[in-house]
PASE-200890 format. One record per atom (N, C-alpha, C, O): y, x, z; residue in one letter. Coordinates in steps of 0.05 Angstrom, whole numbers, plus 5000, padded with zeros to 4 digits. Example, Ala and Ser with C-alpha at 12.3 -4.5 7.8 and 13.67 -1.06 7.14 Angstrom:
BEGIN
488652645156A/491052465156A/493452645156A/493452855169A/495552575142S/497952735143S/500152585157S/502352685161S/
END
This chain:
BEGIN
440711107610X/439611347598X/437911497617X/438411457641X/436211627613X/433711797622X/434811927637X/437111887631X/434812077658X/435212317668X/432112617666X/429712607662X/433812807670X/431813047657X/430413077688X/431512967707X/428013217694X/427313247719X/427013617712X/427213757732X/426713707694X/425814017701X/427214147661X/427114057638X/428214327672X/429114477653X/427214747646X/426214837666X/426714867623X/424815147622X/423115097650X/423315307663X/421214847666X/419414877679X/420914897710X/419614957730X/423814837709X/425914907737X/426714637746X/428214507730X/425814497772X/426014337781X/429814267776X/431414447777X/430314077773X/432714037774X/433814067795X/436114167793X/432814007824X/433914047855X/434714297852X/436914347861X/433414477842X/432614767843X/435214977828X/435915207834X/436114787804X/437714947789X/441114987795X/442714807800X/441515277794X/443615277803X/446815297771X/448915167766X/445315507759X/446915447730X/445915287699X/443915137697X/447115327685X/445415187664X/447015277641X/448215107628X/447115507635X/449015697611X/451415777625X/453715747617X/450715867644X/453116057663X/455115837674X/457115907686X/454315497667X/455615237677X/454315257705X/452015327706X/456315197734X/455215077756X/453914797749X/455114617738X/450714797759X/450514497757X/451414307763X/451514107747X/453014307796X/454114107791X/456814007777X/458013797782X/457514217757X/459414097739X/457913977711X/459213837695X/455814027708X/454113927681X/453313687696X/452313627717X/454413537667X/454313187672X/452013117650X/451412887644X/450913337639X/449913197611X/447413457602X/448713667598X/445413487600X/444213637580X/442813517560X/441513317561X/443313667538X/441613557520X/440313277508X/438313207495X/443113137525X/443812847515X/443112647538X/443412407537X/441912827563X/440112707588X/442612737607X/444212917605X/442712587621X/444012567646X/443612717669X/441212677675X/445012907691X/443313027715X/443612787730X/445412617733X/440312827742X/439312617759X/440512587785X/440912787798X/441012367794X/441812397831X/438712567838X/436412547829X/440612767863X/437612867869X/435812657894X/433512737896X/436212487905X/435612247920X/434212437945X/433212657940X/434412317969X/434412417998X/431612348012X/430712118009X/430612478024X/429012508036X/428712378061X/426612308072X/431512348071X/432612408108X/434712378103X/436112498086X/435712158122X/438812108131X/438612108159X/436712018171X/441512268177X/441612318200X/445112348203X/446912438190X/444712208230X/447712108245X/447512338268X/445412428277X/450012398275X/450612398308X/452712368312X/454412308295X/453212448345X/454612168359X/455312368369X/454912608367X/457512138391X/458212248413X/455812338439X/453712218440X/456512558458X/453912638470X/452412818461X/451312978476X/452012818437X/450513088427X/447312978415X/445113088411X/448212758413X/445212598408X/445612568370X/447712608358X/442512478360X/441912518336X/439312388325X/436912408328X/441012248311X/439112008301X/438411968274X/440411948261X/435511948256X/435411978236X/432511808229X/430811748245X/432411768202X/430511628187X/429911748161X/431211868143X/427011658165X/426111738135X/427111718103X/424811678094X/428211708089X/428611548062X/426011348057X/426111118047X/423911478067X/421911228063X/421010948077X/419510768069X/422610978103X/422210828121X/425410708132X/425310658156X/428110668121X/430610768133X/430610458150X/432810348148X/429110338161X/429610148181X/428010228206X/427810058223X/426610508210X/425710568227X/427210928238X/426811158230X/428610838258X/430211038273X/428711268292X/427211188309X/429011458290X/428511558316X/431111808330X/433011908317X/430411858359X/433511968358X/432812208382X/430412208388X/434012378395X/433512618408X/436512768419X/438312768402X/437112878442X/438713028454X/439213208433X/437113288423X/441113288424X/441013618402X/442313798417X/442614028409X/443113728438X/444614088457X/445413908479X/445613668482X/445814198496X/445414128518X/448714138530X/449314128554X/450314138511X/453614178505X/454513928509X/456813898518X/453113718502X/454513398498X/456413398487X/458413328500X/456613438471X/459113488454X/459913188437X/458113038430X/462013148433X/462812888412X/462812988381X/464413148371X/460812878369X/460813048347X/462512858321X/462012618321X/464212968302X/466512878287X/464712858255X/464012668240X/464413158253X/462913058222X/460113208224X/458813298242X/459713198204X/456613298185X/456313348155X/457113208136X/454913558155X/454713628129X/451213768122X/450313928138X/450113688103X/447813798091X/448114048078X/450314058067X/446414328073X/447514548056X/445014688060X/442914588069X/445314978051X/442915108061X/442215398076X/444215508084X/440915468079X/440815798096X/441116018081X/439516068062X/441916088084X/441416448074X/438616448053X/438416588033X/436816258062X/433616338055X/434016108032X/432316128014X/436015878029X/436115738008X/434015488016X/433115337999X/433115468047X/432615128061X/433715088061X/435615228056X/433914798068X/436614588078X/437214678111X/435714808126X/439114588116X/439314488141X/442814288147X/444314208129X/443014258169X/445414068179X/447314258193X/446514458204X/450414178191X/451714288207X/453014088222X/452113908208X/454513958240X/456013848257X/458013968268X/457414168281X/461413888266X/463313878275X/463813798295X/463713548296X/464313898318X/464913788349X/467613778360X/469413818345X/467913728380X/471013748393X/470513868429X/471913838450X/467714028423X/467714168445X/468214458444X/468114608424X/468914518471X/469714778470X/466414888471X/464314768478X/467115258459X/464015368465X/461915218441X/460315368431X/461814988432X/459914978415X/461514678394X/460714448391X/464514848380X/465114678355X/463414628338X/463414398330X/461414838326X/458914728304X/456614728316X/456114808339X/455114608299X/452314598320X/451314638288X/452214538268X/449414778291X/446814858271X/444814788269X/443414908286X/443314598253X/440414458262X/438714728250X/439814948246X/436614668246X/433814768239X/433114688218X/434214488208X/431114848204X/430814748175X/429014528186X/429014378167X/427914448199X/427514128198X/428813958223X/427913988246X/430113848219X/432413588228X/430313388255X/431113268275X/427413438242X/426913238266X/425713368289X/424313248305X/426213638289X/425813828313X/426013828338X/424513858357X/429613758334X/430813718352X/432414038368X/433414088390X/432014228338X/432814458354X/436414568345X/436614708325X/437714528352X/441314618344X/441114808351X/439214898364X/443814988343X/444915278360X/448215248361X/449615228341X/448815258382X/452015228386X/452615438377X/451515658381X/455115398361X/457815638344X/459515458362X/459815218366X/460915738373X/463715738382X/465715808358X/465415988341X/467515678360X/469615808335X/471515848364X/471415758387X/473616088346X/476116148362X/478015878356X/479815878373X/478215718343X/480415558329X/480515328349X/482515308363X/478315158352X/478814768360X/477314688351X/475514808340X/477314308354X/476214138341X/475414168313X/476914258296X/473214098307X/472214018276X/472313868263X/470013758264X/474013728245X/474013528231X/472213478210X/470813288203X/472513708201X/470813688169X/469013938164X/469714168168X/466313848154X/464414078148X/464114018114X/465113838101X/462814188107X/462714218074X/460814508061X/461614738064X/458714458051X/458014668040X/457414668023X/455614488022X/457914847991X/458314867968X/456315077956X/455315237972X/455515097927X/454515287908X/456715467909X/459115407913X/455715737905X/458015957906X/458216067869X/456416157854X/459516047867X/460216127842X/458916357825X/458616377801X/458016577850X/456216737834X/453316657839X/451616817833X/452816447850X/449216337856X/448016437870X/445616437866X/448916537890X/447816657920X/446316427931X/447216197933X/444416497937X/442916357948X/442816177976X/441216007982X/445416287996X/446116218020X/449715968008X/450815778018X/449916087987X/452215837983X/455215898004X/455916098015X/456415678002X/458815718023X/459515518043X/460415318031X/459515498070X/460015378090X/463015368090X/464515558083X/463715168096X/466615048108X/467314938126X/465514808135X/469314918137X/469714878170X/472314768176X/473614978181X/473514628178X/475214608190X/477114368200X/476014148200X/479814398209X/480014158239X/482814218255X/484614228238X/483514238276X/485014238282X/487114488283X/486014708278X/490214498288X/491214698294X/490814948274X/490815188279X/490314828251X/490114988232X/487915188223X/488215368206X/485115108240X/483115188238X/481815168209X/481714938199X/481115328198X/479715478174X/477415708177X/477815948179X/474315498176X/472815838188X/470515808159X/470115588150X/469316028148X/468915988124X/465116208139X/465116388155X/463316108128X/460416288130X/458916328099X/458716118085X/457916548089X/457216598071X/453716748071X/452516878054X/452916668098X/449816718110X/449316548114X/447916558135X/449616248103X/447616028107X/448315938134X/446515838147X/450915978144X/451315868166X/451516008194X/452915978214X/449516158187X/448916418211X/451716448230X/452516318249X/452816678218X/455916708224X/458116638214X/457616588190X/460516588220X/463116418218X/464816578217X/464116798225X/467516568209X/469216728203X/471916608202X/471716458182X/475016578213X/476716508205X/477416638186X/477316878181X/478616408171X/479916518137X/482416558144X/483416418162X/483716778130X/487016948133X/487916668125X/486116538115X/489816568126X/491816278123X/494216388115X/495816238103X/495116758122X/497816778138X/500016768117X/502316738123X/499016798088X/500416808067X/501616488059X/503816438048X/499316268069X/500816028064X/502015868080X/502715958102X/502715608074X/503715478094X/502015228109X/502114978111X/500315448118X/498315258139X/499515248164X/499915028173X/500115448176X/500115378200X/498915368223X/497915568234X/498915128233X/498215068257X/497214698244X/496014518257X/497914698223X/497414408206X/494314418217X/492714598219X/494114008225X/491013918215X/490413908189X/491813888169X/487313918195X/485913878169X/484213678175X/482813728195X/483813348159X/481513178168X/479913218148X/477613118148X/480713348129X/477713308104X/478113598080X/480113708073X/475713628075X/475713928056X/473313898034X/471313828046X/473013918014X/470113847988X/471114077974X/472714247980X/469114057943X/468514227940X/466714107914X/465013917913X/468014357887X/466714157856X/464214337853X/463714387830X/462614447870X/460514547860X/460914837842X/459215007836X/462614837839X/463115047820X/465915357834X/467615487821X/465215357860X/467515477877X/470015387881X/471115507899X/471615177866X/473015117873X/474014837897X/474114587896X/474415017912X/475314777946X/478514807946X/480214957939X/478014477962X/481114337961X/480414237989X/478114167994X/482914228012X/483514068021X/486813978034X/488614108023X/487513838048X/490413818048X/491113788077X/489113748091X/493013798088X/494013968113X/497113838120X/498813878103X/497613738135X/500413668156X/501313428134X/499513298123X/504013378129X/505013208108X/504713338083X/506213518077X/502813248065X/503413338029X/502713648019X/503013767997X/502013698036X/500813998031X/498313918018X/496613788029X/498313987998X/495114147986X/493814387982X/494914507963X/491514557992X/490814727994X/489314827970X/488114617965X/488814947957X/487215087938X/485815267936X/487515447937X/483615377932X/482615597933X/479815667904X/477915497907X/479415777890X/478615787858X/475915987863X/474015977847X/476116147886X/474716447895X/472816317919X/472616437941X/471316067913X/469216077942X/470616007964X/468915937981X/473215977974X/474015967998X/476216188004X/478516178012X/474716367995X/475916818008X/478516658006X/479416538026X/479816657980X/483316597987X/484216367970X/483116237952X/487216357986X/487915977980X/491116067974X/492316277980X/492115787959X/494715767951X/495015437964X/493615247969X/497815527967X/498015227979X/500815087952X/502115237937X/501214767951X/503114647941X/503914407945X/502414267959X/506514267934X/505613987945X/506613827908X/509013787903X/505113777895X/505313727870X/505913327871X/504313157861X/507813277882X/508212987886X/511912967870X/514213057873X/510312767854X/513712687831X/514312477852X/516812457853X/513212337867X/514212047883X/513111997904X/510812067905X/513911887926X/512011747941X/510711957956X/508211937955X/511812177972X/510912367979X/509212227999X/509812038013X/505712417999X/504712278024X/505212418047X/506512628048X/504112268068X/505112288102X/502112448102X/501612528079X/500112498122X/498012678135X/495912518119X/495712268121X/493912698101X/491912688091X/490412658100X/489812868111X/488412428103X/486712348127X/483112418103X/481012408115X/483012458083X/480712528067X/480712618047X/482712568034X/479112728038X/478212888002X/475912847999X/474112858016X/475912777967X/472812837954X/472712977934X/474713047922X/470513027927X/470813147895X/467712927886X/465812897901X/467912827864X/465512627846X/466012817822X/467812967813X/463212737814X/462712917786X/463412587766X/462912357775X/464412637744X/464112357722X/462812277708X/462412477694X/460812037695X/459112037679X/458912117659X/456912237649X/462312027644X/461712217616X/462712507610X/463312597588X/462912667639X/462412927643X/466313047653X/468412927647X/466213247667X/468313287683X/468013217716X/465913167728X/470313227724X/469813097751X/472712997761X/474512977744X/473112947783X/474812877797X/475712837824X/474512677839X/477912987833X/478512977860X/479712657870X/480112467854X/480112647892X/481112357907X/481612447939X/480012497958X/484412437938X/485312427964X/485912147980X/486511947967X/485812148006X/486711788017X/488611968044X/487912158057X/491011818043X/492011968061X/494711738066X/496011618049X/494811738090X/497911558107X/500911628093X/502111848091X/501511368084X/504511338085X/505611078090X/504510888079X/507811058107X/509610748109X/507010628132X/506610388131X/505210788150X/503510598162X/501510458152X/500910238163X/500010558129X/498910518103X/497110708099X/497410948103X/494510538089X/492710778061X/493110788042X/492810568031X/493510938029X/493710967999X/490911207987X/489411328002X/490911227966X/489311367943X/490511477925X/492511367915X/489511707916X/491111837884X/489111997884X/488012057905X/488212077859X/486512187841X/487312357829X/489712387834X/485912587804X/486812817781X/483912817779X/482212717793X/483712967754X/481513117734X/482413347753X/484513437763X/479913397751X/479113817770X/479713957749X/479214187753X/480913917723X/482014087700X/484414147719X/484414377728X/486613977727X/489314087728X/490613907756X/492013707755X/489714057781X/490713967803X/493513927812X/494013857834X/495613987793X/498313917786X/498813677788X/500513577803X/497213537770X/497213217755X/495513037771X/493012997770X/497512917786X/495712697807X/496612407792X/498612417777X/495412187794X/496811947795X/498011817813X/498211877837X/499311577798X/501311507828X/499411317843X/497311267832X/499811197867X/498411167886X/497010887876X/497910707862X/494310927889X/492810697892X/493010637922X/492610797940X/493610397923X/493910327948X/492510087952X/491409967934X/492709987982X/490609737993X/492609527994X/494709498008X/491109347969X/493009097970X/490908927952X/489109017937X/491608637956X/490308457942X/490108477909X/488208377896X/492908657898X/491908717870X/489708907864X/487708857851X/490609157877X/487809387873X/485709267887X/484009247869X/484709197906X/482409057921X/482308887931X/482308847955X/482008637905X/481908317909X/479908247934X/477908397936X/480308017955X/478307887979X/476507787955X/477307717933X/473607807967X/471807637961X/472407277969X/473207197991X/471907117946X/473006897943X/471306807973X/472306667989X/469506877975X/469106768010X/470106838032X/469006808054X/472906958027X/473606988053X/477606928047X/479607038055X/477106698029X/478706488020X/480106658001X/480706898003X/480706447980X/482606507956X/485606647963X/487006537979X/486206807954X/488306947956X/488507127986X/490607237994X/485707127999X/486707238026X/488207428024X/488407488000X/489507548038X/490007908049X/488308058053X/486207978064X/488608308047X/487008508050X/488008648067X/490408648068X/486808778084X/488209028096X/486009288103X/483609238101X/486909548112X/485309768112X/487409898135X/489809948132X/485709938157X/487410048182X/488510358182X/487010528173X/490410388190X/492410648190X/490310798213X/490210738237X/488711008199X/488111198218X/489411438231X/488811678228X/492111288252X/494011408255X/492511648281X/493711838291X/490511578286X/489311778317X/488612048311X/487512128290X/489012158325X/487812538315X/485212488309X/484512648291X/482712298319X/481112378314X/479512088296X/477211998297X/481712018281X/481411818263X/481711828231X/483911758223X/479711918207X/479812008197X/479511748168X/478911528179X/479611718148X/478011658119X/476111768108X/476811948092X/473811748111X/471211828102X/470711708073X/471611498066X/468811898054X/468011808029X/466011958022X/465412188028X/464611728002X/462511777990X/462711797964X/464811677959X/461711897940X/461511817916X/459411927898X/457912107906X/459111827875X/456811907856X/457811767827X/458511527822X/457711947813X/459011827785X/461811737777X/462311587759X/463711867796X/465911657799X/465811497805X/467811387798X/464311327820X/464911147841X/464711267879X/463411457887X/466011117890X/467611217914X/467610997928X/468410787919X/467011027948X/466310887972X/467811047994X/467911287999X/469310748012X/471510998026X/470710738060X/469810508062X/471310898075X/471410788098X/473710858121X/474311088128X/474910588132X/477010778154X/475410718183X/474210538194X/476210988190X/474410968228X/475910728247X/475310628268X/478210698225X/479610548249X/479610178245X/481310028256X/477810108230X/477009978212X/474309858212X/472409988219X/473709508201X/470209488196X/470809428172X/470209198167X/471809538154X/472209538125X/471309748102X/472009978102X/469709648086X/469609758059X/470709788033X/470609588018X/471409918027X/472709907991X/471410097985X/470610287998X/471109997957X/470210207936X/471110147913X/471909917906X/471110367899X/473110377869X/471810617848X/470210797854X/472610567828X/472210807804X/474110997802X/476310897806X/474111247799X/475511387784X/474611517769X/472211537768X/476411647752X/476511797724X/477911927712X/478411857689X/479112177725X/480812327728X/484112197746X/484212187771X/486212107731X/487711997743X/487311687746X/488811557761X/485811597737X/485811277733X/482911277760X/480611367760X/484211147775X/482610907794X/482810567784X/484810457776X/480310457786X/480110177778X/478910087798X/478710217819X/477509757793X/475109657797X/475509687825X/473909847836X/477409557842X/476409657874X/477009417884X/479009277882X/474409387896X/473309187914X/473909197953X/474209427963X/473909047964X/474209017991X/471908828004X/471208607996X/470808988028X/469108798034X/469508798064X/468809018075X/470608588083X/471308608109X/468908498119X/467408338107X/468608598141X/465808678168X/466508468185X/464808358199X/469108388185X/469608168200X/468207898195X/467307748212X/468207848170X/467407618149X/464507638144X/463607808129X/462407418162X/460407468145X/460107218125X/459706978127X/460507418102X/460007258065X/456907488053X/455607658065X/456907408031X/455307488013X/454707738006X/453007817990X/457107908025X/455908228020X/454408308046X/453908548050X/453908178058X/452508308087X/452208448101X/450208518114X/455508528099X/456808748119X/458008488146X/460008348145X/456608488162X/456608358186X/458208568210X/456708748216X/459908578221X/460608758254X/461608648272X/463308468269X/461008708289X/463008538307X/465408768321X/465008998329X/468008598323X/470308648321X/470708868345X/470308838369X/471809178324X/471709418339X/469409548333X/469109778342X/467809448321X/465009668324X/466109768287X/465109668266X/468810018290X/469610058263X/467210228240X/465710358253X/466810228219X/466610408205X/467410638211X/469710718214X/464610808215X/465311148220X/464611368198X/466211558195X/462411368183X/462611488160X/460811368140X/459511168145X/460511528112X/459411398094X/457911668083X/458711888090X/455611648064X/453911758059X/453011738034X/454411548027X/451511808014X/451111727996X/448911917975X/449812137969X/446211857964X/444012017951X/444312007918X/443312147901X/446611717915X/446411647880X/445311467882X/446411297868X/443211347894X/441811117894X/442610937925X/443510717919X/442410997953X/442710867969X/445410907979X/446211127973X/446510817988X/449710818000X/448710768033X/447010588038X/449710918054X/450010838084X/452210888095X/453611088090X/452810738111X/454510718134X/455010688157X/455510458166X/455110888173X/454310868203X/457710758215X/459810708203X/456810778244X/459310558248X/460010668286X/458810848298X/461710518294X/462010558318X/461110388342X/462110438364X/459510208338X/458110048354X/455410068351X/453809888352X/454810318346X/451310378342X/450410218315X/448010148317X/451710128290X/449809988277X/449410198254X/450710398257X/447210178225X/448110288212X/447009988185X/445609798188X/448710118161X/448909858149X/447710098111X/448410318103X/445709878101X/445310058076X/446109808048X/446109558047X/446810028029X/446809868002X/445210067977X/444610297973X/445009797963X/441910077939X/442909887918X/441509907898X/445209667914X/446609567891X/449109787884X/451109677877X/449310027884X/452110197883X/453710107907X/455910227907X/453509927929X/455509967948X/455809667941X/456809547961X/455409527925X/456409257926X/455809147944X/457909087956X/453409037959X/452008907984X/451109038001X/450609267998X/450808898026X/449709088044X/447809008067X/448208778076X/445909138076X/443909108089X/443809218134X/442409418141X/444709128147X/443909308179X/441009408173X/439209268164X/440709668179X/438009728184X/437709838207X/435609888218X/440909918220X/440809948255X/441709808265X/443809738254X/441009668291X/442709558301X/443909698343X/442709778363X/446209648334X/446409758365X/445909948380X/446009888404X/445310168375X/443210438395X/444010458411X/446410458416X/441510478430X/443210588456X/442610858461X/440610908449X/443210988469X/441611248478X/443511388512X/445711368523X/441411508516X/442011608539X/443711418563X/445311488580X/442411108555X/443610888569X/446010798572X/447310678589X/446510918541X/450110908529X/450010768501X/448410858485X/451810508492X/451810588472X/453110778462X/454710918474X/452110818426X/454311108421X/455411078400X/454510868392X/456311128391X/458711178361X/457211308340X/458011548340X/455611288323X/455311318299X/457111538282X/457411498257X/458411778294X/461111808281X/460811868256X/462311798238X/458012058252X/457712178219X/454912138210X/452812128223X/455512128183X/452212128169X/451912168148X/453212038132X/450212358140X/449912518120X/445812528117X/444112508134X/445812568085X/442812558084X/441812868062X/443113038050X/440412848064X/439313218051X/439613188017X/437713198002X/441713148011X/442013197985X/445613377979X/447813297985X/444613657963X/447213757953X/449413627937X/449113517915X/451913657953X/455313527936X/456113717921X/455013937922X/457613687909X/457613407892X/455913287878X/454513407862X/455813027882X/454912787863X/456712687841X/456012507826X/
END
């Protein structure tokens, strides 16, 4: 089906409601589909403080640059925009003095600004539409020791969020999203889930598990659905294990029971022999996380600790359709690595899927994630190689 490009003469990139609906909860107008907004610019960084990025028009041609003078190991990344309603990048660090780093409204500048947070490490960045359509949106932050820092100036300034009413803690956080429509989720120590309905300002915490309680929540997403709604997806450790569970963003009560990594949910490709085993590595390390992508209900997940891919459907509680594609094996999806250079994050425009990695490579797919392409290989920089840890490209989440 068609997708719409401009409503009453309003760029679709551009629109923030559509009958007092957040766009990105509208799956459908007027019988048209909202379009992936597709990316301009995809950009990694690493450990070191370095920063590497490509055109959407050219994504087999790299170029890369110092971003602070902090060297910092940088954990995640997120796309969002300023106060003024440009884009720009944020980065999660695990340095002291400069946990975020702030790019510039243009990425190939080369210009950052270190944020100190009072808290720690950064695991997870995230920035959302604000519910009343402010033009600066809402920044998210957070990571270790119970760090929660929330910005509502486009990044400018940072703020720890009050926690003291719930049972955060001192709990990690590896991952935090967000449905476009103010409501953010992320989850914290064993089985905690966080909630918040108001932008961020304030949160409820619960642990809504009939079985199978999980161990430390290693990721979240939120995907919008094709035939309209959306859906959360947590991946998080138990028994030494990944698992998956899903809900409709109607009623975060109602999770399903676990999707987990096994030859039934994510059959081997018959080239890497009939009946193989599957497996997906326990990102048991503090600074070892589950990363995901998605667009339409489909989800693309990666473990850092790991050269493995899966991807799967969801649709409110029901996950299907999930595939495994090991990095170890080179077969017919052309995910090639060599052993240790794990999957570090995943990225995604609606149309191209990437994955940067920890041996400098980065790897693309433009089949939904089915196959895959190196379009980096190896970087070195600063006469190091470096770790790939995150990568993110200039298009607003949810997809």
């Amino acid at each position: 089906m068609a997708d719409y490009a401009k409503l009453n003469d309003v760029a679709a990139a551009d629109i923030v409601k559509i009958n007092g609906v957040a766009y990105a909860s509208v799956a459908k107008c007027s019988g048209l589909s909202s379009p992936a907004s597709g990316a301009s610019r995809w950009v990694c960084v690493t450990a070191g403080g370095y920063v590497v990025h490509a055109a959407n028009s050219d994504r087999t041609s790299w170029s890369s640059y110092d971003g602070t003078s902090a060297s910092p190991k940088s954990l995640a990344l997120a796309f969002g925009k300023n106060s003024a309603g440009a884009g720009l990048y944020v980065a999660g660090t695990d340095a002291a003095a400069s946990e975020l780093l702030v790019s510039g409204t243009d990425v190939t500048a080369g210009t950052w600004t270190d944020i100190s947070t009072p808290t720690g490490d950064q695991y997870a960045v995230s920035w959302g539409v604000k519910s009343d359509g402010a033009t600066a949106g809402v920044w998210m932050s957070a990571g270790d020791n119970g760090s929660l820092m929330r910005s509502t100036d486009g990044a400018s300034t940072w703020s720890a969020v009050n926690m003291a009413s719930t049972n955060l803690g001192t709990k990690d956080i590896w991952g935090i999203a967000n449905n476009g429509a103010g409501k953010w989720v992320f989850g914290a120590g064993s089985a905690y889930l966080f909630v918040s309905t108001d932008d961020g300002a304030t949160w409820s915490d619960s642990q809504p598990w009939s079985a199978n309680t999980p161990g430390k929540i290693k990721g979240i997403i939120y995907t919008k659905n094709a035939g309209g709604g959306g859906s959360w997806v947590i991946a998080y450790r138990r028994a030494s294990a990944v698992h998956f569970r899903s809900c409709s963003d109607s009623d975060l009560t109602d999770w399903s029971d676990e999707f987990s990594v096994n030859s039934t949910n994510f059959p081997a490709r018959a080239s890497n022999g009939t009946g193989a085993s599957v497996s997906f590595a326990d990102p048991s390390g503090q600074e070892e996380f589950v990363r995901m992508a998605a667009f339409n209900g489909k989800v693309c997940a990666v473990s850092t600790a790991d050269e493995v891919i899966l991807t799967f459907d969801v649709d409110g509680k029901t996950m299907s359709n999930g595939k495994f594609r090991d990095g170890n094996k080179s077969d017919e999806t052309g995910l090639d690595l060599d052993t240790g250079d794990h999957c570090a994050s995943v990225a995604t425009d609606g149309t191209t899927w990437m994955v940067s990695c920890r041996g400098g490579d980065v790897f693309e797919s433009t089949d939904n994630a089915d196959t895959w392409t190196r379009v980096l290989n190896d970087i070195s920089l600063g006469g190091s190689q470096r770790h790939l840890n995150a990568i993110a490209c200039d298009v607003v989440l949810p997809l």
